[in-house]
LOSEMI-716665 format. One record per residue: residue in three letters; x, y, z of N, C-alpha, C in turn. Coordinates in steps of 0.001 Angstrom, whole numbers, padded with zeros to 6 digits, always signed. Example, Ala and Ser with C-alpha at 12.3 -4.5 7.8 and 13.67 -1.06 7.14 Angstrom:
BEGIN
ALA+013190-005690+007800+012300-004500+007800+013200-003300+007800
SER+012850-002250+007080+013670-001060+007140+012900+000030+007870
END
This chain:
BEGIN
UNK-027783-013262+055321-026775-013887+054450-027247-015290+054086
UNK-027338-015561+052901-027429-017005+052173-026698-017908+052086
UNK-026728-019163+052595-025823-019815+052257-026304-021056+050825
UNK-025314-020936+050409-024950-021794+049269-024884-023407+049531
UNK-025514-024243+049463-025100-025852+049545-024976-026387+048507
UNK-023945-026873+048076-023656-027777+046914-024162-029006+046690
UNK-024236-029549+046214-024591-031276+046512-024723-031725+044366
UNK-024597-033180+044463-024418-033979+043174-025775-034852+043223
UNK-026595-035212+042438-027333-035807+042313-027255-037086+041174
UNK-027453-038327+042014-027138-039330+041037-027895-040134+041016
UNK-028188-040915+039613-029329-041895+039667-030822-041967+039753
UNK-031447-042586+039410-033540-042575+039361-033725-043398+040117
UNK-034704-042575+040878-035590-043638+042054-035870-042812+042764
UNK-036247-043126+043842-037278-042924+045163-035852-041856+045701
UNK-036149-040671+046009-034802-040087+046468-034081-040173+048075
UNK-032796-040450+048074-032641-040371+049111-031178-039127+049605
UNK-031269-038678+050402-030263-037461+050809-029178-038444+052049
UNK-027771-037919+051921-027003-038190+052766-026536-037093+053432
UNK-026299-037412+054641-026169-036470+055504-024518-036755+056647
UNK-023764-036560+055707-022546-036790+056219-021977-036101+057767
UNK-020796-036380+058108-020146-036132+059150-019034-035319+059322
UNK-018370-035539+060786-017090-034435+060601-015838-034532+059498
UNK-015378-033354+059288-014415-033669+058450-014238-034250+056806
UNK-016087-034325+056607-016620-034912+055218-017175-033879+054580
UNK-016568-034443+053059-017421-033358+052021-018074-034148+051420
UNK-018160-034064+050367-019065-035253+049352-018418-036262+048715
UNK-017533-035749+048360-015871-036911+048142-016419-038305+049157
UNK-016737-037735+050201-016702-039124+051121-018160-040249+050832
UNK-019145-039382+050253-019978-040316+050060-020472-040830+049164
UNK-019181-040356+047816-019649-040528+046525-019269-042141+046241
UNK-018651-042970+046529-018669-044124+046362-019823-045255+046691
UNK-020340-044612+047874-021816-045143+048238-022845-045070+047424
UNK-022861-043704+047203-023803-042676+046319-023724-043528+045157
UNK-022956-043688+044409-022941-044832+043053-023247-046267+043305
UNK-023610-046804+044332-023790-048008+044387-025353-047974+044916
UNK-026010-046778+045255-027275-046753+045350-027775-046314+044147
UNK-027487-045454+043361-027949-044838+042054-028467-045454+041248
UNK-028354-047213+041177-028986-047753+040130-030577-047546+040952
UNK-030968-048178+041417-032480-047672+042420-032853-046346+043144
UNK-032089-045394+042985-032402-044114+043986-031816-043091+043327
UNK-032490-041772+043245-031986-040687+043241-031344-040207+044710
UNK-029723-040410+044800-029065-039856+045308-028977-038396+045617
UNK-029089-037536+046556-028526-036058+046945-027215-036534+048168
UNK-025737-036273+047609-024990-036277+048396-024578-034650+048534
UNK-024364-034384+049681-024720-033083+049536-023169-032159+050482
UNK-022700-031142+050376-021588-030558+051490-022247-029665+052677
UNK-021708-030256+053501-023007-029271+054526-022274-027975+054669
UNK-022468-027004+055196-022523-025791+055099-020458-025661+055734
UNK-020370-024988+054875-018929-024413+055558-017543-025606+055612
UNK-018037-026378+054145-017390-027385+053952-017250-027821+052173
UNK-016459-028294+051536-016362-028517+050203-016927-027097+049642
UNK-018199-027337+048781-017711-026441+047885-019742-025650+048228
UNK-019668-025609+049300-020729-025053+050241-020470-023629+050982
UNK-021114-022616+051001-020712-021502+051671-020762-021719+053171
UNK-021143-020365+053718-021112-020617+055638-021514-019108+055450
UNK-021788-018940+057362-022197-017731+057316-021410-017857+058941
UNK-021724-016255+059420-020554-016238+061124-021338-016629+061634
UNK-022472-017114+061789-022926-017789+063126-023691-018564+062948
UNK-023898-020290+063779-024333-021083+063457-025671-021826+064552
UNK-026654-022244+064508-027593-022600+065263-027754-024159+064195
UNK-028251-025329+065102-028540-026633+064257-029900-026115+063701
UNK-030810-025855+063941-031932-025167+062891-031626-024639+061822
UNK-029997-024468+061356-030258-023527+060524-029347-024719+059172
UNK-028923-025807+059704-028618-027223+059206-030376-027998+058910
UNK-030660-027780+059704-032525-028277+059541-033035-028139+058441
UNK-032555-026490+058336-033015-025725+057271-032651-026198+055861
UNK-031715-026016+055965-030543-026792+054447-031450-028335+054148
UNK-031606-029066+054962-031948-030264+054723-033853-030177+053997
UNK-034231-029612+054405-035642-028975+054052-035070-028636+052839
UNK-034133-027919+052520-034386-027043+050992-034020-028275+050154
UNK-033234-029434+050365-032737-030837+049985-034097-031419+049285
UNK-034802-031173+050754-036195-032229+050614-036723-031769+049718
UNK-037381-030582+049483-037763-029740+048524-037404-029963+047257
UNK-035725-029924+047112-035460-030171+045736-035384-031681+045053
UNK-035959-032831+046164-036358-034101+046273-037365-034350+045703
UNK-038566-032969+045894-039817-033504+045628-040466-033286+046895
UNK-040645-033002+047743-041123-032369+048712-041015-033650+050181
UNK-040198-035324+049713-039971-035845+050976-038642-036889+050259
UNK-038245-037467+051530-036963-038231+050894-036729-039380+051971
UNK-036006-040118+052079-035081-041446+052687-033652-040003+052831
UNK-033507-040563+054392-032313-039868+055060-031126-040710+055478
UNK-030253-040911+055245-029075-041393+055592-028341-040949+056094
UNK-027899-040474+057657-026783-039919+058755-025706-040740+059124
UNK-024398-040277+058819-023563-041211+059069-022857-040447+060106
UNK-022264-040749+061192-021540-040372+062188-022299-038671+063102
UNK-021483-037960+063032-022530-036499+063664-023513-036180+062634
UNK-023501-036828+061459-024168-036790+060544-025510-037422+061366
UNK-025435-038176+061691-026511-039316+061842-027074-038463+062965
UNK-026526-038010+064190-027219-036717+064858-027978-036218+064377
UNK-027630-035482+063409-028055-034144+062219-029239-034730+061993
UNK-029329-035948+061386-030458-036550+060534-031722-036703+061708
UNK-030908-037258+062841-032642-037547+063987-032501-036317+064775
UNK-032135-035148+064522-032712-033926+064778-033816-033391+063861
UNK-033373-033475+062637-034027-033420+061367-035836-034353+061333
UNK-035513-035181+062103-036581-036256+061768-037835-036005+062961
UNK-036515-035755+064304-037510-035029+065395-038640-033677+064547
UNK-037688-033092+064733-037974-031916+063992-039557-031869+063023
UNK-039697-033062+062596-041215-033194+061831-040829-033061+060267
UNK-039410-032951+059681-039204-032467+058299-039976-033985+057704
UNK-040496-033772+056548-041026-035135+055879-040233-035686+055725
UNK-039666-036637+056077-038932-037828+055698-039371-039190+056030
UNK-039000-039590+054813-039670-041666+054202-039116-042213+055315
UNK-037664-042255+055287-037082-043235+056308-035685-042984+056827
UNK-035422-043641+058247-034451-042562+058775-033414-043790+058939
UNK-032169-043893+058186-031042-045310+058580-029919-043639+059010
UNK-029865-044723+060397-028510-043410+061077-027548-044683+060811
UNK-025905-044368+060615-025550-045288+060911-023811-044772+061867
UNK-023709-045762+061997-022260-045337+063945-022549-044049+063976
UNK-024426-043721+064969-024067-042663+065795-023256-042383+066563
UNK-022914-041126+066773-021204-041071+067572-021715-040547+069305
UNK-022879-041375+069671-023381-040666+070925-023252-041958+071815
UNK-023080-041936+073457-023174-042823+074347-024788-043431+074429
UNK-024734-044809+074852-025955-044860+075439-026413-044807+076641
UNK-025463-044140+077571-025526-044182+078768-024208-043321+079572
UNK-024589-043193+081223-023527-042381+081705-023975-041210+081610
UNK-022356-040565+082685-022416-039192+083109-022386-038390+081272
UNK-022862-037535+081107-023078-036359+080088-021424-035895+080043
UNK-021139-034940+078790-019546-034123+079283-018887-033785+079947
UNK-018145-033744+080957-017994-032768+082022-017358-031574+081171
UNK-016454-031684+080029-016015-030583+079459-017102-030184+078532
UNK-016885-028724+078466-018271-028072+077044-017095-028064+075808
UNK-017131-029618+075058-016282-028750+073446-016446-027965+072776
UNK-017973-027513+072893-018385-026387+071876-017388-024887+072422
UNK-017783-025035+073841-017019-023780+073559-015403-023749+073314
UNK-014749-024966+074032-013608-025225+073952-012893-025195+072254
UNK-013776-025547+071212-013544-025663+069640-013910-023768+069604
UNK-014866-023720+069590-014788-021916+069323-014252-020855+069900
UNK-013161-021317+071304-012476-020348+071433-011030-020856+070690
UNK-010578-021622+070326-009484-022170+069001-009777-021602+067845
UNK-010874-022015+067416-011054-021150+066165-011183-019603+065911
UNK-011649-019232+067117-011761-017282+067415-010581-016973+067708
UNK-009789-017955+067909-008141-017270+068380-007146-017323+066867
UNK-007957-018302+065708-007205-018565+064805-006226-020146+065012
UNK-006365-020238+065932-005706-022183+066150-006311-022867+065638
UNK-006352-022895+064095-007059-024161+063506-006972-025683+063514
UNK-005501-025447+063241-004862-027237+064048-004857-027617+065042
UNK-005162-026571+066037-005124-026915+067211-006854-027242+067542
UNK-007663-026398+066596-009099-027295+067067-009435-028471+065855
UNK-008670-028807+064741-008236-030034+064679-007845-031320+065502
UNK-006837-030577+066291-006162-031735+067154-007063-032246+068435
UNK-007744-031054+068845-008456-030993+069717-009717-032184+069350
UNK-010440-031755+068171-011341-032642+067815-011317-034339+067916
UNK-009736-034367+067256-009137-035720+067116-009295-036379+068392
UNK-008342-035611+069420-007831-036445+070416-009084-036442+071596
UNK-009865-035244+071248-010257-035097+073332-011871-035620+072576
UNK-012105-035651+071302-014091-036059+070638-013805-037583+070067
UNK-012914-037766+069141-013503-038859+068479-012178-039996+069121
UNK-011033-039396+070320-010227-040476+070654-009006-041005+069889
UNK-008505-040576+069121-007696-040843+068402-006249-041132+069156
UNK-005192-041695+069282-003824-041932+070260-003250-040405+069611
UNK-002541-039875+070701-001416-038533+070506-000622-038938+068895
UNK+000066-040485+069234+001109-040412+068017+000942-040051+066915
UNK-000768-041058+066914-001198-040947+065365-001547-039581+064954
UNK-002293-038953+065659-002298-037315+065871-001032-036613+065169
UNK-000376-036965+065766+001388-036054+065425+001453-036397+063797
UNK+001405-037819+063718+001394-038106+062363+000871-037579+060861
UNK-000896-037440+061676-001338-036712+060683-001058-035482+060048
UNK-000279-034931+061199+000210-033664+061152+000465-032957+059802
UNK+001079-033996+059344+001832-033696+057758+001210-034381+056793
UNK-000175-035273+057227-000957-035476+055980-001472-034828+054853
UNK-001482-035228+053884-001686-034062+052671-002580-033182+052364
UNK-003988-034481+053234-005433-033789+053808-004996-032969+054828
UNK-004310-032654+055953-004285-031629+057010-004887-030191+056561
UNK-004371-030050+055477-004907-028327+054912-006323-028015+055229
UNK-006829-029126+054476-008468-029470+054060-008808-029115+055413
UNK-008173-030353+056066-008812-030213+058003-008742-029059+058340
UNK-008199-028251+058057-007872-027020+059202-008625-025953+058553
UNK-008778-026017+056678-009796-025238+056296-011786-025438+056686
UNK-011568-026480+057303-013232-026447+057713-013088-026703+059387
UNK-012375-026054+059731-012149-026482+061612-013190-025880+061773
UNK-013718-024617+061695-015276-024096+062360-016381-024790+062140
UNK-016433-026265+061890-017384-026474+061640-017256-027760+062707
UNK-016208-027974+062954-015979-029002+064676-017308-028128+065202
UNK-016883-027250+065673-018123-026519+066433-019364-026885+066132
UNK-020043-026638+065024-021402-027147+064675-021417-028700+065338
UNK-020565-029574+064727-020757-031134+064997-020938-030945+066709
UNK-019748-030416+067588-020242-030676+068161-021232-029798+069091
UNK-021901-028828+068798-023090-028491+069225-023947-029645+068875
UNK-024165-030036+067592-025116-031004+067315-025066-032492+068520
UNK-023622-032855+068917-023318-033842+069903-023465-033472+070999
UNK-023881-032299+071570-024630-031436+072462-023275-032502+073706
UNK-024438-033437+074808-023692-033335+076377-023029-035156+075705
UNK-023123-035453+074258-022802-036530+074645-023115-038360+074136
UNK-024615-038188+075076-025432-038946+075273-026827-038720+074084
UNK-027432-040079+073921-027962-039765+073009-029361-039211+073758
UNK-030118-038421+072231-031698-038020+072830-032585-038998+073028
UNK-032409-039135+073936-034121-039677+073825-035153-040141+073385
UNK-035408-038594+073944-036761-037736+073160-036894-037357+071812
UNK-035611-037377+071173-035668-036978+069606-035718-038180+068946
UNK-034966-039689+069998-035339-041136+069119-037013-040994+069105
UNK-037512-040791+070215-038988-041374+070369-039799-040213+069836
UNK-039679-039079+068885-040358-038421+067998-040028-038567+066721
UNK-039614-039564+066225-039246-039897+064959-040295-040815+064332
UNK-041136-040479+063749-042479-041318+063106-041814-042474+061815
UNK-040736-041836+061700-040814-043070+060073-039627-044089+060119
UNK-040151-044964+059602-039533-046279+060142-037450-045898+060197
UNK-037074-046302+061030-036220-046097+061643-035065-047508+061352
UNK-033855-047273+060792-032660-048377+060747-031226-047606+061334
UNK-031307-048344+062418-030106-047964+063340-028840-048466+063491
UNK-027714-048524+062323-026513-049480+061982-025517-049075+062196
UNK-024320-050237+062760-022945-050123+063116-022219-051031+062511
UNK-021196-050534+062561-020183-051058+062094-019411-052094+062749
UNK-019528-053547+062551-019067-054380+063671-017133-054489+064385
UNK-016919-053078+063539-015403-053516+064274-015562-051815+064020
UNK-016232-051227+064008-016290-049646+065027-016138-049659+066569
UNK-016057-048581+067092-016075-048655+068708-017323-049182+069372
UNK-017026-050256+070498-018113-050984+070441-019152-050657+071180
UNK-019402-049305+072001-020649-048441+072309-021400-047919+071198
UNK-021077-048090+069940-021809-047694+068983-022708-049127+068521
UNK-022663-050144+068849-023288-051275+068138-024537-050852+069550
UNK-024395-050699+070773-024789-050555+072210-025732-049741+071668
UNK-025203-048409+071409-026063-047216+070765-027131-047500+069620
UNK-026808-048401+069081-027763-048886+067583-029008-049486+068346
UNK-028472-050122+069211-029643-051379+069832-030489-050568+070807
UNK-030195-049294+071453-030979-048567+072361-031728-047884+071124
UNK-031446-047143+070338-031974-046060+069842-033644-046529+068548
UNK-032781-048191+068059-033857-049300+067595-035032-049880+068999
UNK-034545-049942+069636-035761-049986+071217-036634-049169+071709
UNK-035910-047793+070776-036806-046711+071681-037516-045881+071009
UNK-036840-046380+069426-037656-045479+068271-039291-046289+068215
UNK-040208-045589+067475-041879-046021+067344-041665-047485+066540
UNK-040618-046903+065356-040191-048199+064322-039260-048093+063608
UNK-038103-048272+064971-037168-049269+064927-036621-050394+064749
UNK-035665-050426+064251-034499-052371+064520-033320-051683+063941
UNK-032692-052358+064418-030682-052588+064321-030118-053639+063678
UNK-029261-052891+063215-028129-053989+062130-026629-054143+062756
UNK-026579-055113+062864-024937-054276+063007-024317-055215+061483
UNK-023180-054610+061192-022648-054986+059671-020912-055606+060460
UNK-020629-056951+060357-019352-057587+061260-018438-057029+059981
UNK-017434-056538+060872-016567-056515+059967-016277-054853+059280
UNK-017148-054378+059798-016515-052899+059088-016479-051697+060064
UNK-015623-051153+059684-015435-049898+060394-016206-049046+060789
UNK-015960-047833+061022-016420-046300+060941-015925-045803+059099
UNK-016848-046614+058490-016231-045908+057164-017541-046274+056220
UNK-018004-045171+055696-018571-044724+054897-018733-045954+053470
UNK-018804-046827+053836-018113-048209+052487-019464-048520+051420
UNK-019871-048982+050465-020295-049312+049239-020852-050404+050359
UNK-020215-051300+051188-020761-052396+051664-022199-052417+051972
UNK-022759-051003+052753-023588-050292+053087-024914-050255+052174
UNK-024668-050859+051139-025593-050100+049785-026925-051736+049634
UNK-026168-052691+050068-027505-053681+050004-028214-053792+051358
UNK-028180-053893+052256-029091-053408+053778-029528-051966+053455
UNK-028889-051145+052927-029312-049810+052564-030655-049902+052007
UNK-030279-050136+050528-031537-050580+049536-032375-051530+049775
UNK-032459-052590+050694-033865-053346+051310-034456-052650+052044
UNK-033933-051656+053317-034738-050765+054077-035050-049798+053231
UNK-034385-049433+052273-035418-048285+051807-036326-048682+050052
UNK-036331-049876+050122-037541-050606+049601-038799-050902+050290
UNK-038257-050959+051443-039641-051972+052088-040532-051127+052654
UNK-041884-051574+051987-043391-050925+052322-043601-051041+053862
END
C-alpha cells in the first residue's frame, strides 16, 4: 500500500523541508514557510496519516525515513531539514540514518537530557486506545501523561473546535511516540549526524529543552545552540532570521 504525502512548496532557493510535530499539519508551518520563501524553496509537508496525507495499518519510523527521502528527491536529490518538536526526533533519525541532508536545525526537541528512561511504554498504551476506538481518550492521554498539560485545561479543550481534527489523527500519537522511543535523547543518532547541526529552544518553553539544545550541540560533530528568549513551543515566523543565517552559512 502507498502512501500519499501532500506537502506545498514555496519560494526559490536552496531547498529546505520541514518536518513538523504532534498534532501538526501544514497549516502549522505555513506562516514560517512564507517568511523563508523569499531565500528558500520551502517543502512544508503533512506527514503521513495527517492533513491531507494518506496512512497505511502499520507503522515502523523507517517508513517516515522513507517519505522524507522521496521529499529529498523531489528537492533535487539533498535539502536543509528543519524538525520541530517529535518532529525534530524524526529529522535526527533521518540525518542518523545517512539521508543527504545540507543541514540539520532541530528545534524544542521534546526529549530529556538525562535520567531514568519511561517507566510507562506510551506506545503501547496510545495503541491499545486507538485499537479499542478511544480516540479522545488517546488524545487526552497524549496531552496529559507526554507533553504535561494540567487536567483542567485538558477538560477545556474538550470542546475546542480543533478537538475533531485531534481525534481524527490520534493514530499517529503512536508513531510520535515510537519515534520518542524511552524518552531520553540518542546519543548515538546526535553523534552520527555529519552536517552541520543547529540545536534551538525556545526561551520560555519547558526549560529541559534549552538543557537538551546545549547537550545535543556538544555532542553533535558540528554543533552549537541557540536558545531564542522569549518564545514558546510555537512554530513562530520569529524563527525565520537565525533560520536563514544557518542555512546560509558555508
Amino acid at each position: 500500500m502507498s502512501v500519499h504525502i501532500a506537502f506545498d512548496r514555496l519560494g526559490s532557493g536552496s531547498p529546505v523541508i520541514f518536518v513538523l510535530g504532534a498534532f501538526n499539519t501544514r497549516d502549522t508551518g505555513e506562516p514560517l514557510a512564507h517568511a523563508l520563501a523569499a531565500n528558500h524553496t520551502v517543502f512544508n509537508f503533512d506527514r503521513r496519516g495527517r492533513g491531507d496525507s494518506t496512512d497505511e495499518p502499520t507503522y515502523a519510523i523507517e517508513r517516515e525515513i522513507d517519505d522524507l527521502a522521496g521529499l529529498i528527491r523531489e528537492a533535487g536529490g539533498s535539502a536543509a531539514l528543519l524538525g520541530f518538536s517529535s518532529g525534530a526526533a524524526l529529522g535526527l533519525a533521518a540525518a542518523a540514518h545517512g539521508l543527504p541532508i545540507t543541514k540539520l536545525a532541530l528545534f524544542d526537541l521534546p526529549l530529556r537530557p538525562g535520567g531514568p528512561p519511561n517507566e510507562v511504554d506510551h506506545t503501547a498504551a496510545l495503541a491499545a486506545l486507538v485499537r479499542a476506538g478511544r480516540r479522545g481518550d488517546a488524545v487526552e492521554y497524549f496531552q496529559g501523561r507526554m507533553v504535561g498539560i494540567p487536567q483542567p485545561v485538558i477538560e477545556q479543550l474538550r470542546t475546542a473546535p480543533f478537538r475533531p481534527a485531534l481525534e481524527a489523527m490520534a493514530q499517529t500519537l503512536v508513531y510520535e511516540a515510537t519515534i520518542l522511543g524511552d524518552g531520553l535523547v540518542p546519543l548515538d543518532r546526535v553523534r552520527a549526524v555529519e552536517a552541520p547541526l543547529l540545536a534551538l529552544a525556545g526561551g520560555a518553553a519547558p526549560p529541559f529543552m534549552r538543557i537538551t539544545a546545549e547537550l545535543v550541540a556538544r555532542e553533535a560533530p558540528h554543533g552549537r545552540a541557540l536558545v531564542i528568549e522569549g518564545l514558546g513551543h510555537d512554530l513562530s515566523p520569529a524563527l525565520a532570521d537565525p533560520l536563514a543565517q544557518f542555512f546560509a552559512e558555508r
